[in-house]
C-alpha angles and dihedrals in degrees: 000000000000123000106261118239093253101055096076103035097139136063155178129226138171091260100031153316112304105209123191114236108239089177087078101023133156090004078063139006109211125155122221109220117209121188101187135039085248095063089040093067092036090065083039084063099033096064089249090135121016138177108018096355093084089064091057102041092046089054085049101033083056086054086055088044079052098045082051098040091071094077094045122098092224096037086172095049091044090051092050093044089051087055096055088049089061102038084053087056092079110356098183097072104063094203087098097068097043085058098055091046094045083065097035098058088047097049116116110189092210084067103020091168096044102044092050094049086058093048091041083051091045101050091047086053085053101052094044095060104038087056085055085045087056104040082051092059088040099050101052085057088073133093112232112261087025121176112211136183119210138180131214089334123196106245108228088050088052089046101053092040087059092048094054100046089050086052093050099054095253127127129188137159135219149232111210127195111226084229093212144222085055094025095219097157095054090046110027101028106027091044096050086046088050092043085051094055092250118144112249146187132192124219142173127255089241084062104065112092091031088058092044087049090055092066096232097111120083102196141000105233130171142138126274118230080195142346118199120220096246077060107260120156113225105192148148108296113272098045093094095060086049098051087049094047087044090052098046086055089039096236105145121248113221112192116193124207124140096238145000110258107244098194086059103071090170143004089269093064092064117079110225111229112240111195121183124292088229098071083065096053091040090057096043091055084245113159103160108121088215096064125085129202125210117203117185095183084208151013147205134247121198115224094248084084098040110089094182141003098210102199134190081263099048141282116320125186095249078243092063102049099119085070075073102070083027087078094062 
């Protein structure tokens, strides 16, 4: 099976991070070079790279605060300050700051460039198999032959999901939501289950509880941007009205992260992402300078909704979740 386009989205390069434009993709590829951290965190913001692509730029975009630390009279303070510039980009998710801290516990100051390059590799190894680690839980939850609805999926969670269930002899296909205003789940999603050979089928945010009313979906399943340790679900806008709508047709949602967040004891220790209210007229074609727009990047869903939190180290009640952080 080939790679799909999205698991290598970001790379480094000896003058910068090369980042792929989801904003276009998969009508283009096109790559956004920055050259800087700075611009780095600026495409981070700017929706350049979205889903599973921030982890990845923040890792790289710490190598280029690195490369630039070594002209500055305080390299250590500028590197730390580089990494609070890239957690701040998108604060819900809370990948950023595990990145940042993935290249700052590895940094040596004798050899700056160096040392943050092996943390950086090393974090990107991480990630990537705990994300195998995660699809392979995941997968064994599933009936053979599953049909499954998602919703904005991170796409090496949707990946390796796909690969385990392939390995272990399962098959499902999958109804995406198109989660307006960005549409991630009609390009990205949609687009890396199509590239794996998976059978797909768009539909519209206004579909989803009338799809899971119709009983032909089997569970709910998405990422998690975050899920706090008392079981709430932080993820992209639009998945607390699924999970509702799962739960009143008693069809299981399944939300996949590869660990609680133990510094988020409750839904209030996570801050919710509020974008402008622009990107959602600008999506919708509105001009008229009399109409707002209001854009919550995420929501939350209460664990009454949630059936199971699958994590890199198996399935947990979203009211057990502290025998998570209990195995290490």
């Amino acid at each position: 099976m080939d790679e799909p386009t999205l698991a290598h989205s970001v790379r480094l390069t000896d003058d910068g991070v090369l980042i792929l434009d989801r904003r276009v993709f998969p009508a283009r590829r096109e790559w956004v070079r920055c050259a800087t951290v700075e611009d780095v965190a600026k495409a981070i913001e700017d929706m350049v790279t979205q889903s599973s692509g921030p982890y990845f730029a923040a890792l790289w975009g710490m190598v280029l605060a690195a490369r630039e630390a070594a002209t500055r009279p305080d390299p250590l303070a500028y590197l730390r300050q580089a990494g609070e510039r890239l957690v701040a980009t998108r604060r819900t998710n809370n990948h950023l700051r595990k990145a940042v801290h993935a290249v700052l516990s590895a940094v040596d100051e004798a050899d700056l460039v160096g040392s943050a390059t092996a943390g950086a590799l090393a974090g990107d190894e991480r990630y990537r198999s705990r994300s195998r680690a995660l699809g392979r839980h995941t997968a064994r939850l599933l009936p053979d032959d599953a049909s499954l609805l998602t919703h904005c999926w991170a796409d090496l969670y949707l990946v390796e999901l796909v690969r385990a269930a392939r390995e272990s002899g399962r098959t499902f296909t999958v109804h995406c939501t198109e989660t307006r205003p960005y549409l991630q789940g009609a390009r990205l999603t949609a687009e890396t289950l199509a590239e794996m050979g998976v059978e797909t089928t768009l539909i519209t945010d206004g579909m989803g509880a009338a799809v899971l009313a119709s009983g032909r979906i089997d569970a709910l399943v998405t990422a998690a941007d975050r899920v706090t340790m008392d079981g709430h679900v932080v993820n992209k806008i639009g998945t607390l009205g699924l999970a509702v709508a799962a739960h009143a047709y008693g069809v299981p949602f399944l939300a996949m992260v590869q660990a609680p967040d133990r510094l988020a004891p409750t839904a209030a220790d996570v801050p919710i992402e509020y974008r402008s209210g622009a990107e959602v007229l600008t999506a919708a074609g509105v001009v008229h300078p009399a109409i707002r727009g209001l854009y919550p990047a995420f929501d939350v869903t209460p664990p009454r909704f949630v059936s199971t939190v699958v994590t890199d180290r198996g399935p947990f009640d979203p009211d057990q979740l502290v025998g998570y952080h209990e195995q290490e």
